[in-house]
N, C-alpha and C positions, 0 to 999 in steps of 0.2 A: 557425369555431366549430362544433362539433359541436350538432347539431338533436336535439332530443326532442321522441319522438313520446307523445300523450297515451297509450299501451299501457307505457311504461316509466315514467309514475310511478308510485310505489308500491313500485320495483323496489329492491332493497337494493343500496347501493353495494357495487363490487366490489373486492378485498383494497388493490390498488392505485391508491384511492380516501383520499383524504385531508380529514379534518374539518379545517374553519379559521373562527376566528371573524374576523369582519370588523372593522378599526376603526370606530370612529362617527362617522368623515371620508366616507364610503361609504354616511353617510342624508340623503336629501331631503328635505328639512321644506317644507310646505307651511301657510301660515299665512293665512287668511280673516281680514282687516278687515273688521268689517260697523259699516257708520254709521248712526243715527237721523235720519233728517233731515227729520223730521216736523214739522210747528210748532211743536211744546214745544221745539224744540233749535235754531229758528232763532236765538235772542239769544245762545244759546253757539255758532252757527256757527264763529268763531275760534276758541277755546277747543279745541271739537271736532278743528279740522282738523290746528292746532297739535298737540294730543296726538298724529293718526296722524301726522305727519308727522317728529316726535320719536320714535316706537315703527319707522317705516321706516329714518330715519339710526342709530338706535341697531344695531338688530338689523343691517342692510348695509353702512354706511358705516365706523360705529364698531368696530364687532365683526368687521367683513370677512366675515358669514356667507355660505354661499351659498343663502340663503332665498328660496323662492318665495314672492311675497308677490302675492295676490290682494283688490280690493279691490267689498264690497259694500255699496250704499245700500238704505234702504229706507223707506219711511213707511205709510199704511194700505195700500195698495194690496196684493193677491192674493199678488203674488210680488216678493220681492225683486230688486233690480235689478243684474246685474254691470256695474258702472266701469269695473274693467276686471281682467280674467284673470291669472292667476299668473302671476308675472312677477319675473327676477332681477335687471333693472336698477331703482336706487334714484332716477337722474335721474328716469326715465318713470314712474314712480309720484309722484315730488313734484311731477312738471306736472299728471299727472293728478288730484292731490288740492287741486292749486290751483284747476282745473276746477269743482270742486266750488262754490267760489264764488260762482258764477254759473247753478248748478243750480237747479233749482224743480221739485221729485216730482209725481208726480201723486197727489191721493187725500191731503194732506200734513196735512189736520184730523186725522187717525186714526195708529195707531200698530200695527205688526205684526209687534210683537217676534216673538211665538213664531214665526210662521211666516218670518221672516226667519233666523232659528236654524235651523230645522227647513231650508229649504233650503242656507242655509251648509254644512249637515253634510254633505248630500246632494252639493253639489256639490266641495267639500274630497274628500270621498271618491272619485268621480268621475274627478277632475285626479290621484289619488294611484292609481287601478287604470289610469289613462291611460299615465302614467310609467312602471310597473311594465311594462307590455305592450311600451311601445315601446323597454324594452331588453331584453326577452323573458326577462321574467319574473329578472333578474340585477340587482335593484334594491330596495332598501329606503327605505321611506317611510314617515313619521311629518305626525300634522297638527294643528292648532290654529286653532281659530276663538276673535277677539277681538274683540267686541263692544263699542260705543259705544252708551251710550244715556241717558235720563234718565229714565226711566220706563215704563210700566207699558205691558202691551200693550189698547190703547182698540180694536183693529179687529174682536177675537173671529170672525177670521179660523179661527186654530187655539187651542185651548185648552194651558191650561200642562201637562198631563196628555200632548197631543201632542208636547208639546217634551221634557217629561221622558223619553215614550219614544223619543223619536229618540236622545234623550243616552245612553240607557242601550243602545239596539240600533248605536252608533257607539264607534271606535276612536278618535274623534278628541277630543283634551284642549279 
């Protein structure tokens, strides 16, 4: 593979240089589960898990997508917590969301939504400049964080004004 050096971008392709657009078999999608799993959601625990675990066979099993699917908990506590990292196997994510079961957060009185948003974005984004690098820069990526929750963020960790600006300074749907 020919090597470029940061001094040649910028550089206009040359005659025998050819434009192609790429089909949309050739994007990575990366998708952030983020779970509530605060005390308000411990009676719908099932409910919860059941839904990601129907939104992973749907999207990998059914659809045969090749989705990286990452998965994140959170309750009041500072920072949300990674389960576990973007990942294209759909077994290894339904053990790990059966895991969940038997979880207990720390901090689980409180609720911290926005800031569990605010880092999903952060880290979606992150795992998608990751990918890009490690096929040098010959990679397109798209990304989605889906949230689980049943209410309101009680930790006033980060303010909703913070979340809306992550939303708005992020590519990510």
């Amino acid at each position: 593979f020919p090597t470029r050096r940061s001094s040649d971008l910028g550089q206009k392709l040359s005659v025998e240089a050819a434009v192609s657009v790429l089909p949309l078999n050739g994007l990575q999608v990366f998708v952030s589960l983020v779970l509530d799993l605060s005390t308000s959601t411990s009676q719908n625990l099932p409910a919860l898990l059941g839904a990601t675990k129907s939104f992973v066979e749907k999207l990998q099993v059914e659809l045969g997508l090749p989705v990286q699917i990452g998965i994140e908990v959170f309750a009041g506590g500072e920072v949300s917590e990674v389960w576990h990292p973007f990942y294209l196997d759909s077994d290894t994510l339904l053990e790990k969301l059966d895991e969940l079961e038997q979880y207990t957060p720390p901090s689980a009185s409180s609720s911290n939504l926005y800031g569990a948003l605010i880092h999903a974005l952060g880290r979606n984004e992150a795992a998608q400049q990751s990918f890009v690098q490690r096929n040098y820069g010959g990679a397109f990526t798209t990304g989605y964080v889906v949230l689980f929750t049943d209410g309101a963020d009680t930790s006033a960790w980060k303010t909703k004004q913070h979340a809306l600006d992550a939303i708005d300074d992020s590519d990510i749907e």
